[in-house]
Structure formats: C-alpha cells, structure tokens
N, C-alpha and C positions, 0 to 999 in steps of 0.2 A: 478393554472395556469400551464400550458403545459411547459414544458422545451423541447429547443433545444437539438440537439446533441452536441453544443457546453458545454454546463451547464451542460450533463451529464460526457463529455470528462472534463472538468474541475474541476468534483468531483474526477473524478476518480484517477486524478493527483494529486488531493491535498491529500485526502487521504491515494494513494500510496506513493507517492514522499515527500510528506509536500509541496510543491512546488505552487503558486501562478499561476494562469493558466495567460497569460498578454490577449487572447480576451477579457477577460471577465471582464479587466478594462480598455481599450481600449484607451481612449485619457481621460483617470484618471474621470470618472465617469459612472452613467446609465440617459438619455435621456430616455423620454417618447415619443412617436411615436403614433398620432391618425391614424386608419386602416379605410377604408368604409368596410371592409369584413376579415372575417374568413382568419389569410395567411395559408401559409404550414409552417408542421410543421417544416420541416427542409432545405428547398431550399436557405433561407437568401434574397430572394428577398421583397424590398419592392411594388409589383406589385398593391397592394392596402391601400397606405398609401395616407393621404390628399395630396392637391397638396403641393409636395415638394422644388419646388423654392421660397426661402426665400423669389422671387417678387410676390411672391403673398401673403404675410404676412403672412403666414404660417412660424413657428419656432420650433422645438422640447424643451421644457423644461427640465432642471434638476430635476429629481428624487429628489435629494436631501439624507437625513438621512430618511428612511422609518419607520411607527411604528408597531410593533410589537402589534396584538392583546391579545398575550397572551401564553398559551399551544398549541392552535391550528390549529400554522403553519399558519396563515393569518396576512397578512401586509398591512399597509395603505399608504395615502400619508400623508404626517406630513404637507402638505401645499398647499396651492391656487396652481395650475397650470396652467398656460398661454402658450395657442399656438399662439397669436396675433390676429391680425384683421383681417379679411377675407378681401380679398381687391377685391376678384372672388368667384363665388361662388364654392365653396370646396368638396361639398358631404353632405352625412350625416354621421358621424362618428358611429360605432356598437361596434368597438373593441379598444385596446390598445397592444405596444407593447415595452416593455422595449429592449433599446439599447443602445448600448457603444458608440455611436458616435452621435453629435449634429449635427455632416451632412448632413443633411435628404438631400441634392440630392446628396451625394456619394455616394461611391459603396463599401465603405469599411466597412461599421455598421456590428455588429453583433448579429442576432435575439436571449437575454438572454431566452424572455419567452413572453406570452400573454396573454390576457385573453378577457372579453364579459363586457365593458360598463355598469353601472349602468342602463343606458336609454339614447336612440339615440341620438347625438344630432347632430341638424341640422346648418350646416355650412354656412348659406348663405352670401352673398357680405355686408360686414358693423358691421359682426356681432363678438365683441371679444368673441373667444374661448374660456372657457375657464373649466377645473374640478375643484370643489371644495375639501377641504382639508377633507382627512378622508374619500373619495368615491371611489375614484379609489383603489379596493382590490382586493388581489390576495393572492395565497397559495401556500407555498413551498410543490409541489409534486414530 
C-alpha cells in the first residue's frame, strides 16, 4: 500500500524523536474510506471518495485492530466492514483509503495510505456496502 507523506513524516519522528506523530491518530483511530479512483499520492484531498454526506448513507467504518499476515508485511481487516446503505446511487468503488478521521465530509482527514479493492464493487441506490473480513489487504511499504 503506498504511504503518504504524512506516514513517512511520522516514521521518521518516531524513530528520530521516540515521539508519537498525533496525524496519524487523529480523533484516536484509522477509518476506512471507499475511493471510485486512484487518489494522489500526497495532496490529502478526498476528490474521489464515495459520496461523502452521511445523507446519503454513506459512513466511513472503523478499521479497527488489523491482522497481521505474518513475515510479509500484509495486513487484513479482522472484520466485516460496513459503509451503510446506499440511499443514491454512489459510484463504483476500485479503491480504499485508510484515514484518521470518521468525517468523510471534513476536511481535516489525513490520507495514512491506500491501496486497489479486491473487486469493484458497485454502489448502487439500496444497496448495503459492504467488505468482507480478511479482504481488504494491504502492505506496509
């Protein structure tokens, strides 16, 4: 999974400093964020993120405790994730994007990292969002 400049800025403090970087626990967790497209790597906009008005039943879930597949730097999700109902239709989801903040229409998130969707899934009006536990994987690089 691609790290921001934030996650690299926060290694480098901890490492240097010992020092806890605070974006990168933001309102004390990491959010999941469904994307229709590829973002940038380091801009921090969500310019292609589902629709982000909670009125349209779209929600960012909690990450939660992630699992660890082993030696090879990949991690999962330890559980069902739920973005809601679609109440409009949404897009097609491609991508994911781990964030510090449950806000999805603030403006204060911070993009930790992202990565490319097991397989698209299509968003439409009715339809509860949702990834299965153990799919959504990504690698600390």
């Amino acid at each position: 999974m691609p790290v921001t400049d934030s996650i690299r800025e926060a290694r480098a403090v901890l490492v240097l400093n010992g020092t806890a970087y605070a974006a990168a626990t933001g309102s004390g967790g990491i959010w999941v964020a469904l994307l229709t497209a590829l973002p940038g790597v380091n801009d921090g906009t969500f310019a292609t993120e589902i629709e982000a008005p909670a009125a349209n039943g779209y929600n960012r879930p909690s990450l939660g405790t992630p699992q660890s597949t082993g030696t090879d730097g990949q991690y999962r999700n330890a559980s069902l994730l739920s973005f809601g109902t679609a109440l409009t239709d949404w897009g097609t989801a491609t991508h994911f994007a781990l964030v510090n903040s449950v806000d999805a229409a603030g403006s204060s998130s911070v993009t930790l990292g992202f990565g490319t969707l097991d397989a698209e899934r299509p968003c439409n009006t009715g339809a509860l969002v949702t990834i299965a536990a153990q799919t959504l994987i990504w690698t600390d690089t």
